[in-house]
KEKE-598333 format. One line per 8 residues: number of its first residue (from 1); their letters; for each residue z, y, x of C-alpha. Coordinates in Angstrom, 1 decimal. Each point is the difference from the previous one (the first is absolute). Layout:
<atoms>
NUM) A) Z,Y,X; ...
</atoms>
This chain:
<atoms>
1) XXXXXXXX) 145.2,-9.4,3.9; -2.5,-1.0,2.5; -3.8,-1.0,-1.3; -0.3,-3.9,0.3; -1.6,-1.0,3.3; -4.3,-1.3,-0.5; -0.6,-2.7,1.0; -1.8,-0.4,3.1
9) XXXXXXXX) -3.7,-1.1,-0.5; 0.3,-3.4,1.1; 2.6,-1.2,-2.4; -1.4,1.8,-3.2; -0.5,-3.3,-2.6; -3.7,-1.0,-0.1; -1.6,0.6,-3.3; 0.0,-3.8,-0.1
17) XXXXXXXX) 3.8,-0.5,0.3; 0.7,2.1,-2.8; -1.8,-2.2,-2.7; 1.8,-2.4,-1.5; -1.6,-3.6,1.3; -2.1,-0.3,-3.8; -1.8,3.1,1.0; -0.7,0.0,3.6
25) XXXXXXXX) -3.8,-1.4,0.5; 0.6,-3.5,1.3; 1.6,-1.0,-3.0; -2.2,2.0,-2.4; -2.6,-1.6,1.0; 1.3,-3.6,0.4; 0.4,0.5,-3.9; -3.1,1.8,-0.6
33) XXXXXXXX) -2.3,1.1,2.3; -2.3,1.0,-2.9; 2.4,2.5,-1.4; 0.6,1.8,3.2; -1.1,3.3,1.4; -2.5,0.2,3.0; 3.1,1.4,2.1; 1.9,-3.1,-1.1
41) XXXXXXXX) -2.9,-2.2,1.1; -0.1,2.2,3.5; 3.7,-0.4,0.9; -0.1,-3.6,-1.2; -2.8,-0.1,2.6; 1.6,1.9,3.1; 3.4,-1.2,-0.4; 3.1,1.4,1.9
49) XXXXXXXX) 2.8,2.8,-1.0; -2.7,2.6,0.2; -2.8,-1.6,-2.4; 0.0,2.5,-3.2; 0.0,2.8,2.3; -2.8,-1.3,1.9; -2.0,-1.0,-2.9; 0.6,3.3,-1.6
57) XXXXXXXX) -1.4,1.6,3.4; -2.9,-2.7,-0.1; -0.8,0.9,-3.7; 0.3,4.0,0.6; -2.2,-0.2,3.0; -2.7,-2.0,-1.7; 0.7,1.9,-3.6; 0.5,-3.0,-2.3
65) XXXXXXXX) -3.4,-1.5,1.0; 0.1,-3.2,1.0; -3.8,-0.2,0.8; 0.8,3.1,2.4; 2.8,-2.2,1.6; -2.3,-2.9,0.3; -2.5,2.3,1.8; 2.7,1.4,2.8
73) XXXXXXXX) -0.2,-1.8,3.5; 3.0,-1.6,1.2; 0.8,2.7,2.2; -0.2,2.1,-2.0; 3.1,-1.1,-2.6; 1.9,-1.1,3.4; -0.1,3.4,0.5; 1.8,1.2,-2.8
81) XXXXXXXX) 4.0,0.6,0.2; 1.5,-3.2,-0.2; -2.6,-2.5,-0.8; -1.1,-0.7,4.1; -3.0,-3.2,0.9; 1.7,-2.9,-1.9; 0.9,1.7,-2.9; -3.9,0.9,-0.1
89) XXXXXXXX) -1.0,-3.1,0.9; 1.7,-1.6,-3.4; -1.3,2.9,-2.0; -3.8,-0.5,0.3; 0.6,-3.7,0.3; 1.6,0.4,-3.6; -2.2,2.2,-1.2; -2.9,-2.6,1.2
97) XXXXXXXX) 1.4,-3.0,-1.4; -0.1,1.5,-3.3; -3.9,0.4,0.3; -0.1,-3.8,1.2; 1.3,-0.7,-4.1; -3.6,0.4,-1.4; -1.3,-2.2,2.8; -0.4,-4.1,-1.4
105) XXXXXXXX) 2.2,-1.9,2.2; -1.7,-4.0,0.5; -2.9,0.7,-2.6; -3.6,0.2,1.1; -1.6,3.5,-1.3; -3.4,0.2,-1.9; -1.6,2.9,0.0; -1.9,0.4,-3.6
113) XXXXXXXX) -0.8,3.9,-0.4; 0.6,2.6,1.9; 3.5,0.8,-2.1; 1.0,-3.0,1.8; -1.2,1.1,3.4; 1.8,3.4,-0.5; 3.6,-2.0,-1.3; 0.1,-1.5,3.0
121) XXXXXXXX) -0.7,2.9,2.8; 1.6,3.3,-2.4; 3.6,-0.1,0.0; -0.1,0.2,4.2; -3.1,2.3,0.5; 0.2,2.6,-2.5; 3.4,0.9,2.0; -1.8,0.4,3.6
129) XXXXXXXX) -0.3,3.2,1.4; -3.1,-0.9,2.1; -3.1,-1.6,-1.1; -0.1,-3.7,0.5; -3.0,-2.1,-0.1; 0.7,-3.7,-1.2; -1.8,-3.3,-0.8; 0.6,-2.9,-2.6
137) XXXXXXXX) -1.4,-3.1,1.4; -1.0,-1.9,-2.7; -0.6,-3.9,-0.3; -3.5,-1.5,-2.3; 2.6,0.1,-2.7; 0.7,3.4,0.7; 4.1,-1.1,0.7; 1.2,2.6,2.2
145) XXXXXXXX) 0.3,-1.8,3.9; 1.4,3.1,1.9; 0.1,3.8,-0.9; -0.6,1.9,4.0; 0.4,3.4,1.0; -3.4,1.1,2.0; 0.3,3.7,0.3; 2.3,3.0,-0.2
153) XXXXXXXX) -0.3,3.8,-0.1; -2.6,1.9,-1.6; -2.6,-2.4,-1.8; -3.4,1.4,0.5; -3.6,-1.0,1.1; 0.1,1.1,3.2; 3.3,-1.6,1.3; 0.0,-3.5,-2.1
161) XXXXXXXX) -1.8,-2.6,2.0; -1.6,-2.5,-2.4; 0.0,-3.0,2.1; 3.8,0.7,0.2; 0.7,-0.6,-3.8; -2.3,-3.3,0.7; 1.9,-1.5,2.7; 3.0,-1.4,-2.0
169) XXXXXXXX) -2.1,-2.0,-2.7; -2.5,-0.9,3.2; 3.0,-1.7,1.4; 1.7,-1.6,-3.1; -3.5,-1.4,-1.4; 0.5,2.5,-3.1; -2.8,0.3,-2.3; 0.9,2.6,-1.8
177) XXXXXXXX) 1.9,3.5,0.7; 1.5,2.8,-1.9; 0.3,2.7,1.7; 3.2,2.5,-0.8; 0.8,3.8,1.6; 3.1,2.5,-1.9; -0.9,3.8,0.1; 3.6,1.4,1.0
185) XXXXXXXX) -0.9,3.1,-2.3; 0.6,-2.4,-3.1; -3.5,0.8,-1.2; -2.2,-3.2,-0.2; -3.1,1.3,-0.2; -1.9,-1.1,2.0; -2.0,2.4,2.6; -3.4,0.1,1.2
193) XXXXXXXX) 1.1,-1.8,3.1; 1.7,-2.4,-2.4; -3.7,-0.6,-1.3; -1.7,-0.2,3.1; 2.5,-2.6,1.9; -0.3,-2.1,-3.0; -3.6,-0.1,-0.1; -0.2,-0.6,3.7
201) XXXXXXXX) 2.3,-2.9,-0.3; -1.9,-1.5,-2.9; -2.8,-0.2,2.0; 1.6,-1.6,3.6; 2.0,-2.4,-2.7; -3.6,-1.5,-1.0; -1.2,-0.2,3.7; 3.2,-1.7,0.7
209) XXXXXXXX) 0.3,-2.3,-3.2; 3.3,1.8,-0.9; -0.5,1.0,-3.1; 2.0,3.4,-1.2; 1.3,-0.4,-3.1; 1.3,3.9,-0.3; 1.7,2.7,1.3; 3.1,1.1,-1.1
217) XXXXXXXX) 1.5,3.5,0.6; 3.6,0.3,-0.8; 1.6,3.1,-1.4; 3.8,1.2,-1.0; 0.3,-2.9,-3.2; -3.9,0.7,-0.2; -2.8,-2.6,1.7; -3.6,0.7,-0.1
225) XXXXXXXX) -2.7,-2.8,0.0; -2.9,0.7,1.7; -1.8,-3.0,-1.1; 0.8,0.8,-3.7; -1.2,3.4,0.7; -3.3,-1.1,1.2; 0.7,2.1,3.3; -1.6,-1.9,3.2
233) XX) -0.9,-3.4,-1.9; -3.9,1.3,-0.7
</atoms>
């Protein structure tokens, strides 16, 4: 008797047309998305016949970690077999929106301690892979008018200019600043260029009548005040 004949490749069944409808990821997660793996979630995400294989090569390639997944450039997941620019393109937006959950949709922010500085800056920066220097502009009240990106790559002395970190509350009228940089390494100690840009900005802020409130340095679920530590604020 002769062996039955393979298939050929292109009309083996998809993983996802082997699962009856209750357990392929659409509808698993139309009826639950809480009680649903992280490959569910991903194939719900990418769609198409091909979605639990993709998400299984999305999740082998980035070992489980969803942080790691978050940190991977666009081109690099459109590289991987079968996931291409679009597929990417929803991935990270995904993966972004969730971050945007923590953020206070139509509320005004006040800023009242430093823990409330550091909510609303760590879930985003503690995943960069770079150093990124940021400023809160604060209002009298100390409500929160803009949160602006001033610098990126290595934070030290030598490269940060300090009228730089001024210019955004020069142009909104801000009286008040906190100024917020992550340390990639997940460590939020801060360093001795930490110390000496805060110190240098303390000073400009009173020539400028921008008053620093404190320097934050965000770590991996760690934050650091520098104001709190007495580092810079002589």
């Amino acid at each position: 008797m002769q062996p039955p004949l393979a298939l050929p490749q292109q009309y083996k069944p998809t993983k996802l047309k082997t699962l009856p409808l209750r357990e392929q990821p659409a509808y698993r997660v139309s009826a639950n998305p809480a009680a649903c793996s992280l490959a569910e979630l991903l194939a719900a995400v990418i769609g198409g016949n091909k979605q639990i294989e993709t998400a299984e090569s999305l999740l082998a390639f980035c070992s489980g970690d969803l942080q790691r997944l978050y940190r991977a450039h666009v081109g690099e997941l459109a590289a991987l077999n079968g996931v291409g620019q679009q597929t990417a393109v929803r991935i990270k937006a995904a993966l972004s929106l969730g971050l945007k959950l923590n953020e206070p949709a139509g509320v005004r922010v006040t800023i009242n301690s430093p823990a409330d500085a550091a909510a609303l800056v760590q879930n985003e920066m503690s995943l960069l892979e770079q150093e990124y220097l940021r400023v809160i502009l604060l209002s009298t009240r100390n409500n929160v008018l803009d949160v602006v990106e001033v610098y990126h790559g290595s934070v030290n002395s030598s490269q940060v200019r300090i009228a730089e970190v001024f210019k955004p509350a020069i142009r909104r009228m801000a009286p008040a600043i906190i100024v917020v940089h992550n340390h990639p390494s997940g460590d939020p100690t801060p360093s001795p260029d930490d110390v000496a840009i805060t110190r240098a900005m303390v000073q400009a802020g009173k020539l400028l009548d921008v008053q620093v409130l404190d320097h934050l340095v965000i770590g991996n679920g760690r934050w650091v005040s520098l104001k709190e530590r007495g580092l810079g604020f002589g």
